[in-house]
N, C-alpha and C positions, 0 to 999 in steps of 0.2 A: 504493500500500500504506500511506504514512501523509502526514502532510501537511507533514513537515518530513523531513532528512535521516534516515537507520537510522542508532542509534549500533553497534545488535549485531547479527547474524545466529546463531544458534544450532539444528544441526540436534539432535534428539531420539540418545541413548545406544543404544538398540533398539530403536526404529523408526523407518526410513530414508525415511519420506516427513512425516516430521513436525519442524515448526522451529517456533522462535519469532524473533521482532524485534521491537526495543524503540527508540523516538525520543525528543528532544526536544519531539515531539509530545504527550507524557505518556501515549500509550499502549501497551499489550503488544499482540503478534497472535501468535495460533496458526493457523498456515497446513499444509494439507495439499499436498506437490506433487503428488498425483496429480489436485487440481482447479487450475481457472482461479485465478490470484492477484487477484480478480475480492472475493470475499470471505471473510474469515477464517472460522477455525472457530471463535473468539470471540476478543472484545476485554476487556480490562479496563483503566481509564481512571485516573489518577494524578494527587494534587491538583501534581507539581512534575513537571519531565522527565525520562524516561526514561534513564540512562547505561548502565545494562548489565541483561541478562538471562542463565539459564543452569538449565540443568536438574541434578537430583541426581543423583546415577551411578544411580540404580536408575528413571529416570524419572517420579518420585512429585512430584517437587514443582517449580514452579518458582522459584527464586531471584532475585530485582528491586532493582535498587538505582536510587536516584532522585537526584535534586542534593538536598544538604545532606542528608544522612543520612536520606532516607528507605528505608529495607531492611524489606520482605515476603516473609513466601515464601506460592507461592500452592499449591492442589490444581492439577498440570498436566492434569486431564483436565476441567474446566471453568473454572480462573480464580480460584475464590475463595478469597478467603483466609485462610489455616491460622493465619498465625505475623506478628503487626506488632510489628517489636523495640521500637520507641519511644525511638529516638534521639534526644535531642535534637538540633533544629535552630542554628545558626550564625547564621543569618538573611543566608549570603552565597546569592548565587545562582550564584556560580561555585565553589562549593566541591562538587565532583565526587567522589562517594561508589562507592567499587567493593566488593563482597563476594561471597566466594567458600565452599564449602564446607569442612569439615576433620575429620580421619578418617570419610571415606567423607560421611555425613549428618548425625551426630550435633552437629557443629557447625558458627559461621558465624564468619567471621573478615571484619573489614569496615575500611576505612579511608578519609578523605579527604583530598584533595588540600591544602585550606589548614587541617589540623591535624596533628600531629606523637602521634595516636594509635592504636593499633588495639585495636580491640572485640571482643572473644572473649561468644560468645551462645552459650545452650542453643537448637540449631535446633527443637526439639520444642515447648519452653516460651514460648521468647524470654526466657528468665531472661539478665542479663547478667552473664557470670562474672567477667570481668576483664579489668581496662585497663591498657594497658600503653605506655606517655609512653617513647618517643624522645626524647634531649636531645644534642644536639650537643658534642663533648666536645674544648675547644680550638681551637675554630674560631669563636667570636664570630659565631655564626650562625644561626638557625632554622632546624628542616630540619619534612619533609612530607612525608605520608605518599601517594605517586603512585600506586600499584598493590601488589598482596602475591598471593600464592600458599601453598596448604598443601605439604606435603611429601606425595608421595601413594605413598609407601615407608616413612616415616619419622612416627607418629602423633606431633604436638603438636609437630611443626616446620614452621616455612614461611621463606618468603623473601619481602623488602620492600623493593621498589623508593622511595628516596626525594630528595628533589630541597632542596638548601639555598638559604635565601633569597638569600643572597652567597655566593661568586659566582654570578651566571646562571648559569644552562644547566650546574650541577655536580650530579651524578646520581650515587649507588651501592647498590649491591645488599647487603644485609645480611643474615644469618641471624639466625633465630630460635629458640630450645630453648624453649617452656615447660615443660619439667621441671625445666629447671636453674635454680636458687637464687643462683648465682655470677656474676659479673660478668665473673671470668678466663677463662673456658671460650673456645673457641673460637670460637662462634658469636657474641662480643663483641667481637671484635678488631678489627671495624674503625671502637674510635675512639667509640664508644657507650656512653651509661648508659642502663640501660632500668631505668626505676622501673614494678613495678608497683602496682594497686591496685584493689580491689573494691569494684563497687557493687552495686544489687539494683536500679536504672532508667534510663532515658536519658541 
């Protein structure tokens, strides 16, 4: 199915014979299971490697994220692509980019492993509405942004998994409000300033 390991398997929201998978290989496949895994129902090919794929909750589109911030979202019923954020790149090859959707379609929320940001985009436009810097607060340390999640009850909250330079292997979950203004709130308690700031490109 691809020529290097799957980083993602991902089956289709409301149709249950339809998935996608995305490698290191740099490319997407949409696979039907009611044929042979023989060959895809198309390919779409990635100038860096594949970290994660996923579809919108309404099945319309699919969402791709590549190493070092590259984030597409494509049309899921042929491939091509609707929406290139134009993130700037890091120029690391290990710096592993995941983004995910947020209230419902309307937005994309995206973060990498060797930077201490997350990117809030208009998923229609690919306008970039606003960044928002993680800074470690007391702890003489850099942290990173490892994975994030929207709140999918809760519009314009998420949750973000992130990992500090020292000590190794120390990892914690933090909440997210963008509504709130405040730094006291709750969802800052552990230990965080989040500055943010607006741009209009990569």
């Amino acid at each position: 199915m691809h020529s290097e390991p799957i980083n993602v398997a991902k089956f289709s929201n409301h149709s249950p014979n339809l998935f996608v998978t995305s490698s290191f290989d740099r490319d997407v496949k949409m696979w039907d299971s009611r044929q042979k895994p023989l060959k895809p129902c198309y390919t779409v090919s990635s100038s860096r490697g594949i970290v994660m794929v996923l579809f919108s909750h309404d099945d319309l589109y699919l969402l791709v994220s590549g190493v070092d911030n590259e984030v597409k979202q494509l049309l899921a019923v042929d491939g091509k692509i609707q929406t290139d954020f134009g993130i700037v790149s890091s120029g690391s090859g290990h710096n592993y980019t995941r983004s995910y959707y947020m209230n419902g379609r309307d937005y994309i929320i995206s973060g990498s492993c060797e930077e201490p940001i997350i990117r809030v985009c208009c998923a229609q436009t690919g306008r970039r509405l606003r960044d928002i810097s993680l800074e470690g607060s007391g702890r003489g340390s850099s942290i990173f942004v490892q994975s994030l999640r929207s709140d999918p009850f809760r519009h314009f909250h998420m949750a973000v998994l992130v990992a500090y330079a020292r000590p190794m292997s120390k990892y914690e979950i933090i909440k997210v409000n963008l509504l709130s203004s405040s730094q006291s709130d709750e969802e800052y308690q552990a230990g965080f300033n989040i500055c943010n700031s607006y741009g209009k490109g990569g």
